[in-house]
C-alpha positions in Angstrom: 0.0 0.0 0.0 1.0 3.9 -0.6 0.4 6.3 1.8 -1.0 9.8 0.3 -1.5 13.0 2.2 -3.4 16.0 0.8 -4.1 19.5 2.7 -6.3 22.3 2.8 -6.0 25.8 4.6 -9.4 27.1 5.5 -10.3 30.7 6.6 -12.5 29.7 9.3 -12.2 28.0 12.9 -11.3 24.3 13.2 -15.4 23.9 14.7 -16.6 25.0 10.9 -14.1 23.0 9.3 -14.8 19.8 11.7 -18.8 21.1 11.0 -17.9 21.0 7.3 -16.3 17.6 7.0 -18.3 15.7 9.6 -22.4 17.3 9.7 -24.7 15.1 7.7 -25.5 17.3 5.1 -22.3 19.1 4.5 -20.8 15.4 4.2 -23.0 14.5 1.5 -22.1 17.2 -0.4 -18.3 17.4 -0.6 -18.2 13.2 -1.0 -20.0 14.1 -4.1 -16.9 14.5 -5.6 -15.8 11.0 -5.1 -19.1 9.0 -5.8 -23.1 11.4 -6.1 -25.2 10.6 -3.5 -22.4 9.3 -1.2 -23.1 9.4 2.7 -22.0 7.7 6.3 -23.7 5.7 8.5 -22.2 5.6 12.2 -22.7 6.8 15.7 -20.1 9.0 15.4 -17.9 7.1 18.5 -14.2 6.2 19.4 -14.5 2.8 18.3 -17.6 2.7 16.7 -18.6 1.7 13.2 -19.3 3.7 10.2 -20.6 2.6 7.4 -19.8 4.8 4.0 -22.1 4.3 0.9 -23.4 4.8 -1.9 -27.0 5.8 -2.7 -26.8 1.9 -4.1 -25.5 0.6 -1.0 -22.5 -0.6 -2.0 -19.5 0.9 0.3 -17.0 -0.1 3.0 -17.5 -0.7 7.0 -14.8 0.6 9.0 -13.9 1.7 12.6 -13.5 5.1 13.9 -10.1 4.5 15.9 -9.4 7.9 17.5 -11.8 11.0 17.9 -11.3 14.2 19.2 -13.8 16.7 18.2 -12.2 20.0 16.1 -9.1 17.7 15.8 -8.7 14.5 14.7 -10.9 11.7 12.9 -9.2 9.0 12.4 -10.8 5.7 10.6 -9.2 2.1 10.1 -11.4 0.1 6.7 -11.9 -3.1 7.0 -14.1 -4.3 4.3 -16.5 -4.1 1.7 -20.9 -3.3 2.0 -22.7 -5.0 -1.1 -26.1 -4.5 -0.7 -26.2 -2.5 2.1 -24.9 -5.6 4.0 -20.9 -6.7 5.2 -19.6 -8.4 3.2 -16.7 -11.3 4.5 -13.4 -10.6 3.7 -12.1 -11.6 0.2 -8.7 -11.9 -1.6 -9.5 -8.6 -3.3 -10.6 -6.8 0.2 -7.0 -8.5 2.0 -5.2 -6.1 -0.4 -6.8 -3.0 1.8 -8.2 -4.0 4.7 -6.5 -2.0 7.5 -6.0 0.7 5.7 -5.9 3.9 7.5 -7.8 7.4 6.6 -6.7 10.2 9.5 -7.9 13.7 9.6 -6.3 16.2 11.2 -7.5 19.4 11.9 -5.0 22.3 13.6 -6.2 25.9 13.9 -4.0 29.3 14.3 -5.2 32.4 14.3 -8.8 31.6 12.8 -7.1 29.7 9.9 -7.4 25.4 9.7 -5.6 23.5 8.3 -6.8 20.4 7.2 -4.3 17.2 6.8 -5.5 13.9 5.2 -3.2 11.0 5.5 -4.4 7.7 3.9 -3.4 4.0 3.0 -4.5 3.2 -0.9 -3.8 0.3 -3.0 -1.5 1.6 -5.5 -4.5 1.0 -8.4 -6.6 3.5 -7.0 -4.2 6.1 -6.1 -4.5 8.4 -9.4 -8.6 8.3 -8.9 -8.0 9.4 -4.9 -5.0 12.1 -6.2 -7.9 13.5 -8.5 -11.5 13.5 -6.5 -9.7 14.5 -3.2 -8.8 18.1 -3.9 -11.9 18.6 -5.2 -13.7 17.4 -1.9 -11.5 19.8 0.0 -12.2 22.7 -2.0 -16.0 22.2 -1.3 -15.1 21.2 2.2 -13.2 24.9 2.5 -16.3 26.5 0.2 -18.6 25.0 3.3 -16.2 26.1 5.9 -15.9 29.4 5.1 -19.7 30.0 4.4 -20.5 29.0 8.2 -21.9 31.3 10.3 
């Protein structure tokens, strides 16, 4: 597996940036960029599940391993949802399960800076290096909009 990292400075405080990325709505809209209709299932807990989909429900099941509000969200995948149901784990799934996606939110001054560090299988890499940015710039869009 790689490891990627992309970054974002926003003009707002880390609780509109963490607002931006996390809030139902706001989360629908900037995963547009990596699938329409994309959203999260999950309580929203240190060590709980989420579940990300798509509007058909197919998606991947994962754990939230470390949460600290207008900081960090960090998430370890496990494995694939077909059919809105987990699915057991397969050669294909093997090659990426454990993979880590970590966001890390630091503010100064009224300015946030967003890091996102991730584990990818090389294949999907250029796809990730592509929809990424745009999430973030409609991530920052949201951000900066919040009152």
């Amino acid at each position: 597996m790689k490891q990627i990292q992309f970054q974002v400075e926003i003009n707002a405080p880390a609780k509109n940036a963490w607002d931006a990325l996390w809030e139902d709505d706001n989360y629908r809209k900037w995963t547009s960029a990596f699938c329409e209709g994309s959203y999260a299932v999950s309580d929203w807990q240190k060590g709980g599940k989420i579940h990300f989909l798509t509007p058909t429900g197919e998606g991947m099941y994962s754990t939230i391993t470390e949460l600290i509000p207008y900081e960090k969200m960090f998430f370890t995948h496990h494995g694939e949802i077909k059919n809105n149901e987990e699915q057991p784990i397969t050669k294909e799934t093997k090659s990426w399960s454990g993979a880590r996606e970590n966001y890390s939110l630091s503010e100064n001054n009224g300015t946030t800076t967003i890091k996102v560090e991730m584990d990818i299988v090389e294949s999907h890499a250029a796809y990730f290096e592509d929809a990424f940015p745009k999430g973030l710039a409609i991530v920052k869009q949201i951000a900066e909009n919040l009152s």
